[in-house]
Backbone bond lengths (Angstrom), bond angles and torsions (degrees), N, CA, C in turn:
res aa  C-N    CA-C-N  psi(-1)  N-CA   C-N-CA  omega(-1)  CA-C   N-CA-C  phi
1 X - - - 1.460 - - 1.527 111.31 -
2 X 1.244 119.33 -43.34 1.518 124.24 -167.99 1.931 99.89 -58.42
3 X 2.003 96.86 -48.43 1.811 90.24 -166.54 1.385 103.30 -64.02
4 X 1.532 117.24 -21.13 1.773 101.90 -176.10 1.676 97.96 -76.24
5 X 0.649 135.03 -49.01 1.227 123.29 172.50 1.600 127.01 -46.80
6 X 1.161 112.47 -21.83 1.362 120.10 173.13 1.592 105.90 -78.78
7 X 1.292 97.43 -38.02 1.653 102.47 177.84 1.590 104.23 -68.87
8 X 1.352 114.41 -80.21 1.815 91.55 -172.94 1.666 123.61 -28.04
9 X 1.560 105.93 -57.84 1.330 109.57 169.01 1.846 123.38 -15.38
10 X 1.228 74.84 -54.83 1.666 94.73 -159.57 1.743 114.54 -67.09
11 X 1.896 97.68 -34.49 1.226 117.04 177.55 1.495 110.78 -72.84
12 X 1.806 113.52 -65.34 1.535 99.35 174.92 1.471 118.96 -56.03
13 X 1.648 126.57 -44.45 1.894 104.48 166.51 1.670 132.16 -35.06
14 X 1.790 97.62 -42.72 1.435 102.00 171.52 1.295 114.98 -51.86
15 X 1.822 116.69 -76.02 1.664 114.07 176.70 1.229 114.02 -38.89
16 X 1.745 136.21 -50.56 1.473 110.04 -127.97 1.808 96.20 -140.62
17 X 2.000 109.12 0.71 1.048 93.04 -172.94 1.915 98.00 -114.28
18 X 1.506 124.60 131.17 1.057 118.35 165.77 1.557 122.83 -27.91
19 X 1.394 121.02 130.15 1.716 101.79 -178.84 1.389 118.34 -84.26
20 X 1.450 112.93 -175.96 1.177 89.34 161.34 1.786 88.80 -157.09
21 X 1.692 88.40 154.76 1.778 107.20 -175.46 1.055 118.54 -76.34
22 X 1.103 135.75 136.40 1.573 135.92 161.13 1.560 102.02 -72.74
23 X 1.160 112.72 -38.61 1.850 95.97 -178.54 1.411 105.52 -114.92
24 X 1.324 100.28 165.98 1.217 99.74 174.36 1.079 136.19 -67.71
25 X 1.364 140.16 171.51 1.565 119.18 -162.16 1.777 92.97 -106.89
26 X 1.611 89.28 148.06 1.507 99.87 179.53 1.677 133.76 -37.60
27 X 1.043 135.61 -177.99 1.791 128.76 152.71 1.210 78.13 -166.81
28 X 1.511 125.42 -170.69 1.219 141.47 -137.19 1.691 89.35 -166.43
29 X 1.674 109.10 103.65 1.297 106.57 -172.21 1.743 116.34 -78.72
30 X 1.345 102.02 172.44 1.511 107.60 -177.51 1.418 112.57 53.58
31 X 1.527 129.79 28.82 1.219 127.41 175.29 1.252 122.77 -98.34
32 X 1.534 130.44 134.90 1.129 126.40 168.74 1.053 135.73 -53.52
33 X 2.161 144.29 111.60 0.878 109.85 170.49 1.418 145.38 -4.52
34 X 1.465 130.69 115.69 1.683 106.45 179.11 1.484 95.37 -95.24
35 X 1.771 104.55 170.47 0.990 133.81 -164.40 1.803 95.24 -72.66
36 X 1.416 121.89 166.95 1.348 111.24 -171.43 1.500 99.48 -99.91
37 X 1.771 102.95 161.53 1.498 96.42 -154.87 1.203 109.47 -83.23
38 X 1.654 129.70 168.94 1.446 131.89 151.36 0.832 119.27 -46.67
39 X 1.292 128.67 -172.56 1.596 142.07 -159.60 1.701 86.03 -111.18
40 X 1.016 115.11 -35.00 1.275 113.31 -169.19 1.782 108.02 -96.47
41 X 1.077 93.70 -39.68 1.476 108.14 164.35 1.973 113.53 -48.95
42 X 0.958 108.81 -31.87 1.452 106.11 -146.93 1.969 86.66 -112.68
43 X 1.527 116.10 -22.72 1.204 112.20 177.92 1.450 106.63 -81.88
44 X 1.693 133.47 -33.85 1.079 126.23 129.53 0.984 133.41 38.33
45 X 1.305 89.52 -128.30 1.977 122.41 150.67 1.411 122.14 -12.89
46 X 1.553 112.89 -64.42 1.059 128.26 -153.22 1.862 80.92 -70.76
47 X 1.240 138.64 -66.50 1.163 138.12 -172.90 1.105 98.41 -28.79
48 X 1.212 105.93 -67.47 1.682 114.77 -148.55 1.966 117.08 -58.10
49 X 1.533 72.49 -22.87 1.615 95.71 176.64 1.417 112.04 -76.86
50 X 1.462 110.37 -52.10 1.901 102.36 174.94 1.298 118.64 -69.31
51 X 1.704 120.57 -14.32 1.428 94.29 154.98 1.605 148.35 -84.93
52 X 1.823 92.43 -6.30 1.537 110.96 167.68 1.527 100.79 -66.30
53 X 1.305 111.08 -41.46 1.857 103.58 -161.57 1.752 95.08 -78.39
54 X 1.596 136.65 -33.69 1.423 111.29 168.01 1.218 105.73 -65.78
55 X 1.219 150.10 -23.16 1.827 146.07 145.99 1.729 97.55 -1.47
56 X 1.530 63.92 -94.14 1.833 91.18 173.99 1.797 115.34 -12.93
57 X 1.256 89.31 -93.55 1.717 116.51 -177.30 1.723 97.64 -28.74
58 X 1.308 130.76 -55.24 1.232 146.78 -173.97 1.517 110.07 -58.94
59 X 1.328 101.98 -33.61 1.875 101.27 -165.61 1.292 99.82 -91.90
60 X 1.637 124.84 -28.17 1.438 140.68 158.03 1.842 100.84 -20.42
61 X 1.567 85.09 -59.06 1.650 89.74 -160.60 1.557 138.03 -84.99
62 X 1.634 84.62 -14.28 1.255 113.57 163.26 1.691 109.17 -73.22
63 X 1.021 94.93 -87.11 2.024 74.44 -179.73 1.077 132.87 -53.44
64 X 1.379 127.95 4.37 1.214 121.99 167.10 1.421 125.16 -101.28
65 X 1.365 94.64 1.46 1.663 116.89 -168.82 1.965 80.48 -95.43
66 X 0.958 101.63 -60.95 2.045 105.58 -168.06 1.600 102.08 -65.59
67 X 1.056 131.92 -23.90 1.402 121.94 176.84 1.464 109.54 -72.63
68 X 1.188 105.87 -49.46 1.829 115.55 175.56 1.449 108.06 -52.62
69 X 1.189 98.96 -55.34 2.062 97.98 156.13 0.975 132.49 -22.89
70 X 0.935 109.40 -68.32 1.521 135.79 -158.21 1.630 91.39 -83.37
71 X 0.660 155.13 -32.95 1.857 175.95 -125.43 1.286 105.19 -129.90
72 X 1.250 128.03 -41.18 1.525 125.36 -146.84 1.754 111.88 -127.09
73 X 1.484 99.03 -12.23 1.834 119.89 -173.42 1.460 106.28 -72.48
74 X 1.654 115.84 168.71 1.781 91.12 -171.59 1.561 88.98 -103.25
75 X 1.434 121.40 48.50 1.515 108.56 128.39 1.726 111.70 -149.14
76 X 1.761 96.42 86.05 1.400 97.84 176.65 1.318 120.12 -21.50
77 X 1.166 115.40 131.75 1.976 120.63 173.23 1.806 117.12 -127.01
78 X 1.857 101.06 62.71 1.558 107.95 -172.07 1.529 125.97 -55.95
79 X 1.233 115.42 -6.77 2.013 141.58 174.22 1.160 61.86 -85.40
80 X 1.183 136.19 -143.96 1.533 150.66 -131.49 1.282 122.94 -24.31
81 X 1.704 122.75 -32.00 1.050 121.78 174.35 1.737 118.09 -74.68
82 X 1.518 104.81 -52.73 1.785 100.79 153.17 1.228 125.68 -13.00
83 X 1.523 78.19 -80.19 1.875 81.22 179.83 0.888 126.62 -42.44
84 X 1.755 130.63 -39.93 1.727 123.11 -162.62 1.425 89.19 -89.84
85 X 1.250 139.46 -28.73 1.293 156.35 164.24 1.520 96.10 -30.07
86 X 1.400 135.77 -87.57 1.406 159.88 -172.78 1.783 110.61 -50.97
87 X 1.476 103.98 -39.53 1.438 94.40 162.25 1.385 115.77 -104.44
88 X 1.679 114.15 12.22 1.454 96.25 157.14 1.444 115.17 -87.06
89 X 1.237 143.46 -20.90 1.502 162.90 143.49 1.456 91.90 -18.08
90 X 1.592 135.49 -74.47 1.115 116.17 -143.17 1.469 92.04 -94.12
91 X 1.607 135.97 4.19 1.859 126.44 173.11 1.740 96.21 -100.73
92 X 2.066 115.95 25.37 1.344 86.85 164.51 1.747 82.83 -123.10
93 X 1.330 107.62 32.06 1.646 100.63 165.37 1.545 86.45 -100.32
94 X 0.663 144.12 -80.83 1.272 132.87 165.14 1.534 142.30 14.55
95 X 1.386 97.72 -72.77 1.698 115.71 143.50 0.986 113.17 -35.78
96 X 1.451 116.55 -74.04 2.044 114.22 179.25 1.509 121.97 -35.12
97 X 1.630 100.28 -50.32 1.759 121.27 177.91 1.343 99.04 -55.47
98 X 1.231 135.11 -98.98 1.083 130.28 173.35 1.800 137.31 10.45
99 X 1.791 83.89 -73.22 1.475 108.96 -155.51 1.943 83.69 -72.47
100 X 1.301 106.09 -47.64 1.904 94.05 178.88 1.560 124.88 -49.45
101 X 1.261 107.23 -50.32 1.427 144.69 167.69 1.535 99.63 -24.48
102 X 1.382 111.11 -72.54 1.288 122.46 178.27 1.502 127.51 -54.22
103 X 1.555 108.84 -34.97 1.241 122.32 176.25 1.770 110.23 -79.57
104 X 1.334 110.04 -23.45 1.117 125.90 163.61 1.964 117.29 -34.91
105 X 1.741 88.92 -77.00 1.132 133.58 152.10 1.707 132.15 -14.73
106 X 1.434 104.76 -26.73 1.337 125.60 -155.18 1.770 120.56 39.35
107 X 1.226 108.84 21.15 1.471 135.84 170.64 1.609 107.52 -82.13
108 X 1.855 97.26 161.27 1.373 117.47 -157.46 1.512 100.45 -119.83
109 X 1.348 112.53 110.90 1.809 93.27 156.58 1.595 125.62 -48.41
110 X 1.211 102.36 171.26 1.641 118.71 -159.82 2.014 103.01 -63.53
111 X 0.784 113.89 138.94 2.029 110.15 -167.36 1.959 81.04 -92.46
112 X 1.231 112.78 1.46 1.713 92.68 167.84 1.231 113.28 -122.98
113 X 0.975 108.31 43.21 1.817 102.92 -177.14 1.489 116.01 -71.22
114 X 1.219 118.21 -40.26 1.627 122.96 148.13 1.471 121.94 -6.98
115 X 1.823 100.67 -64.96 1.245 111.06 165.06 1.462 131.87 -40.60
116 X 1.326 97.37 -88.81 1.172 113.67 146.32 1.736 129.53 -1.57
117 X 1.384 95.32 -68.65 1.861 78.40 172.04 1.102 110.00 -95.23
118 X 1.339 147.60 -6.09 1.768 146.59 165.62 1.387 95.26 -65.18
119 X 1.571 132.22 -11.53 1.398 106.69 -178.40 1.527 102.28 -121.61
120 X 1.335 127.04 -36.82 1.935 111.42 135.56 1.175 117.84 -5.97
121 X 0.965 90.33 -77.08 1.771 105.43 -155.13 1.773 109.73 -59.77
122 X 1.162 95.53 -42.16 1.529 102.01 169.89 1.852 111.61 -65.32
123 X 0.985 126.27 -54.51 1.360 126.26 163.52 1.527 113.97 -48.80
124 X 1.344 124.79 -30.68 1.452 112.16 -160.12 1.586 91.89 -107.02
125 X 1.658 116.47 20.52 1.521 107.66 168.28 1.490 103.51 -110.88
126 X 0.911 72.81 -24.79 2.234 81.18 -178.46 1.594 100.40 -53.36
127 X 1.846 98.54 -78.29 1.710 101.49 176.96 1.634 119.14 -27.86
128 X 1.495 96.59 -44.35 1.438 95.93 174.60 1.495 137.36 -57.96
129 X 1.119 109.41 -50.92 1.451 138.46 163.25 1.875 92.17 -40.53
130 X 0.927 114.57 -85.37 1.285 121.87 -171.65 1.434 136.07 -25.23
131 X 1.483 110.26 -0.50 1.289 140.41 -145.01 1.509 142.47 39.97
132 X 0.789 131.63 166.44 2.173 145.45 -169.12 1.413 89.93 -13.57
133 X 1.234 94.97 -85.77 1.481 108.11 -170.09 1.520 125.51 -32.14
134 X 1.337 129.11 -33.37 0.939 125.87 -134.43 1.669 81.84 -123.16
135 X 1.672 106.67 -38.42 1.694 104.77 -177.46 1.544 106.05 -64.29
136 X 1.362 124.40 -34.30 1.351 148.81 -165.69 2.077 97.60 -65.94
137 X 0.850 101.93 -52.16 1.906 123.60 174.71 1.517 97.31 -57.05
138 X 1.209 110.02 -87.52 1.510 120.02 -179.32 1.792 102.81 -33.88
139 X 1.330 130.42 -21.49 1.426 120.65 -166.39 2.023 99.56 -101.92
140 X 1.295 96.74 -33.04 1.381 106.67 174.77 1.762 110.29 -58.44
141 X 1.626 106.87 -54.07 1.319 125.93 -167.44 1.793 97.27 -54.28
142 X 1.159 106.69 -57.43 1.421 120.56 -174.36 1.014 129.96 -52.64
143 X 1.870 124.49 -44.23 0.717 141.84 136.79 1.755 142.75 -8.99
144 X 1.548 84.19 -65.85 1.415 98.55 -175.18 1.440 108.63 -77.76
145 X 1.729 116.04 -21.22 1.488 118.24 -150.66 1.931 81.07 -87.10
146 X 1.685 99.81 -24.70 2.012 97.00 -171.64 1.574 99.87 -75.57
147 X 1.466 134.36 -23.49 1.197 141.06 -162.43 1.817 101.50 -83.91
148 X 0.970 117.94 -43.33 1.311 118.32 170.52 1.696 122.66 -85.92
149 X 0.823 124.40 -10.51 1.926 150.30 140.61 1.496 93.45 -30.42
150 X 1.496 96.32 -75.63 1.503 108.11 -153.04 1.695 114.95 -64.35
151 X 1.607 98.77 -32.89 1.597 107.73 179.01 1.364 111.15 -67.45
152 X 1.382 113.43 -25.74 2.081 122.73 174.86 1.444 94.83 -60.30
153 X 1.544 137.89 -40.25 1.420 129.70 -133.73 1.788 90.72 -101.88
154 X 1.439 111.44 -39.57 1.084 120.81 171.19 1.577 119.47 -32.10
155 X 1.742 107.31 -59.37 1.123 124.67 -152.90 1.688 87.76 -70.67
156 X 1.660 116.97 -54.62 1.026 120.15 -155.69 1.971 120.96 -77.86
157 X 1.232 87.76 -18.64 1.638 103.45 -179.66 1.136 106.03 -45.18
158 X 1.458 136.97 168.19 1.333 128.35 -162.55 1.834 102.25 -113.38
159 X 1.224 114.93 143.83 1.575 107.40 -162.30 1.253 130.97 -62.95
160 X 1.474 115.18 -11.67 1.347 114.55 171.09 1.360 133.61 -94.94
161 X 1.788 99.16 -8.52 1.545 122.84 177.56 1.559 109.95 -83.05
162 X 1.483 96.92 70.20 1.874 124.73 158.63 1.110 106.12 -15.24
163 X 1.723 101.64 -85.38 1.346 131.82 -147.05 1.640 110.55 -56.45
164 X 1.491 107.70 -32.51 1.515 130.39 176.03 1.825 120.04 -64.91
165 X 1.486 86.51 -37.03 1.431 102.98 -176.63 1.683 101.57 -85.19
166 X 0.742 137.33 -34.49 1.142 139.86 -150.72 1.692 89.95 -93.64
167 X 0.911 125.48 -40.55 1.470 119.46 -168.56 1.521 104.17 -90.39
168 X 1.355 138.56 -30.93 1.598 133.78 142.30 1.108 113.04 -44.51
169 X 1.171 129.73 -76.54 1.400 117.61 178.48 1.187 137.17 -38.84
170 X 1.614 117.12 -23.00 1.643 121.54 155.42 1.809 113.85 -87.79
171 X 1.065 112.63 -15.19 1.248 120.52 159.80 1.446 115.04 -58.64
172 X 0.935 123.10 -79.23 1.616 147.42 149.38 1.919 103.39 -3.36
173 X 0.989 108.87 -59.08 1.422 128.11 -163.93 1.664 101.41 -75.99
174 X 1.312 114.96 -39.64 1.801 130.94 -169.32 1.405 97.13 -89.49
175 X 1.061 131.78 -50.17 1.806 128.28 168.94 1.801 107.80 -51.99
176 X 1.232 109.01 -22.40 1.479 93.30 -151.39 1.577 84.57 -93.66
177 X 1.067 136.06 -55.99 1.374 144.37 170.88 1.658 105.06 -53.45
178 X 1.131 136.78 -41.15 1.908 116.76 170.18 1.687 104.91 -61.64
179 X 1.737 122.28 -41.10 1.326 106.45 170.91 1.958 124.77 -67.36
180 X 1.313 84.29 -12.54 1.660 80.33 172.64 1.499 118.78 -85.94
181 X 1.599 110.53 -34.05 1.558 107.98 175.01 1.858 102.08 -78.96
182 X 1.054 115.26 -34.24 1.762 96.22 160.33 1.232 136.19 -37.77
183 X 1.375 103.10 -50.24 1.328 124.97 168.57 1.532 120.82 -38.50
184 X 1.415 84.36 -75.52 1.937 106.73 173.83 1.527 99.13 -45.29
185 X 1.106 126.21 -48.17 1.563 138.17 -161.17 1.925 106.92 -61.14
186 X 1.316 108.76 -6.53 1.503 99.31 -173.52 1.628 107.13 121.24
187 X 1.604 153.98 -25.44 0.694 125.87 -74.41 1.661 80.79 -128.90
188 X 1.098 117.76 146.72 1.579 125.43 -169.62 1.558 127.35 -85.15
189 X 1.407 127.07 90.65 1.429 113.51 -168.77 1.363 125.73 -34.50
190 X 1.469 134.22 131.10 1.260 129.00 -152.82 1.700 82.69 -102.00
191 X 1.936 115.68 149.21 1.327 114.47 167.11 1.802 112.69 -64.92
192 X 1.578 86.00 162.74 1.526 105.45 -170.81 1.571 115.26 -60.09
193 X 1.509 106.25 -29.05 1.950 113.20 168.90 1.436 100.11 -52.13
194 X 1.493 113.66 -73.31 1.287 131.17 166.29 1.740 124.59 11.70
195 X 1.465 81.78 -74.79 1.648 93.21 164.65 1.096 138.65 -55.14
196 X 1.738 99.13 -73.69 1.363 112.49 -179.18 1.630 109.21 -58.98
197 X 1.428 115.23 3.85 1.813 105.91 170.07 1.304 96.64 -98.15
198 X 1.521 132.88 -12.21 1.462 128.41 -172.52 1.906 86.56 -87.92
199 X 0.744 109.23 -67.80 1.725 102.73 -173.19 1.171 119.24 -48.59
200 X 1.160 125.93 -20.28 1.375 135.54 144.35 1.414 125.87 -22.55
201 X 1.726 76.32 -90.32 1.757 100.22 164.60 1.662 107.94 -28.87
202 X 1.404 107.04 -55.50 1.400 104.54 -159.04 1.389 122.32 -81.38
203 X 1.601 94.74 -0.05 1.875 96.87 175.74 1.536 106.51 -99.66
204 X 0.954 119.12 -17.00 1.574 123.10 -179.87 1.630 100.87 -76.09
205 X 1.752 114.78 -42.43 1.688 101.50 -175.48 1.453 119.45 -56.49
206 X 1.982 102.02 -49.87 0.946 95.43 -166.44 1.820 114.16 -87.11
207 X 1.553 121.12 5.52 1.325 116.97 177.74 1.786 102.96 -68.26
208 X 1.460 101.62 -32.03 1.379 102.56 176.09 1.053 127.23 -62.45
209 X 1.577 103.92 -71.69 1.921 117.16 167.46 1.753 109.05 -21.48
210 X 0.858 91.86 -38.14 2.525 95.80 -152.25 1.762 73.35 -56.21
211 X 1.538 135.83 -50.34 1.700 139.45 -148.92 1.731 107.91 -86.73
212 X 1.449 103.43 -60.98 1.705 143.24 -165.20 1.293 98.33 -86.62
């Protein structure tokens, strides 16, 4: 009873409570003021930005969905739950980055984020269910598929939008290292269907998010 409760908790803070960072949010040192953005430039961004922050919202739900797993299975696994625990901590610095970013932006988070994590969350109980190995895979898989996401947004971000870049790029850097301690962690190669239905998944969220 207590972890479901940790889970709603965790879910209504995600939707409805401003986040907040434990670190500070990135910049990109020795950089020149950039020039201020276009109209088009800056609508951009702001897209590109609400689909990093349903990222976000999603990874919320994912580890909190696999920790409860891992917590609640009939062979509790509290090392494992930490862990997804500890890198869910640093994807709600993230959230913060983002969600400011956007407001920055004069941009809107996604009007389905609801969605969005009711269908996380449902995926990141399954993996769970499934045992260590397999939740551990699913975090690697995910990972890497958000790590190469982020390198598209990079390329495409518009060149003077610093502040944007700078906070992907530590994004970028924090995904790539939770799939590596997954890794280390045990973590079970997921089959090749597997995937390509997760990348799936993940082109439909964010084809939506960039509009919705």
């Amino acid at each position: 009873m207590d972890a479901l409760l940790v889970a709603a908790d965790s879910a209504l803070r995600t939707l409805f409570v401003p986040p907040r960072a434990s670190r500070a949010c990135p910049t990109l040192p020795e950089t020149p003021m950039p020039d201020a953005l276009q109209e088009s430039e800056q609508a951009l961004s702001g897209a590109l930005m609400r689909v990093n922050h349903v990222g976000e919202v999603c990874a919320q739900a994912l580890y909190t969905a696999q920790a409860l797993a891992a917590r609640s299975g009939r062979r509790p696994n509290e090392p494992l739950a930490r862990q997804l625990e500890a890198a869910g901590q640093e994807e709600t610095d993230h959230l913060a980055w983002t969600a400011e970013r956007l407001r920055e932006l004069g941009a809107r988070p996604s009007l389905l984020n609801p969605i969005w994590y009711a269908g996380a969350f449902g995926l990141g109980l399954l993996a769970g269910r499934l045992g260590p190995g397999v939740s551990l895979g699913f975090v690697v898989e995910t990972e890497r598929q958000v790590e190469a996401h982020l390198a598209s947004h990079m390329e495409r971000l518009p060149a003077g939008d610093q502040a944007s870049r700078a906070i992907v790029a530590q994004m970028k850097a924090d995904e790539a290292r939770h799939a590596r301690e997954a890794q280390h962690a045990g973590a079970t190669e997921l089959p090749a269907p597997v995937k390509l239905l997760m990348r799936g998944a993940a082109k439909v969220m964010t084809t939506v998010a960039h509009r919705i």
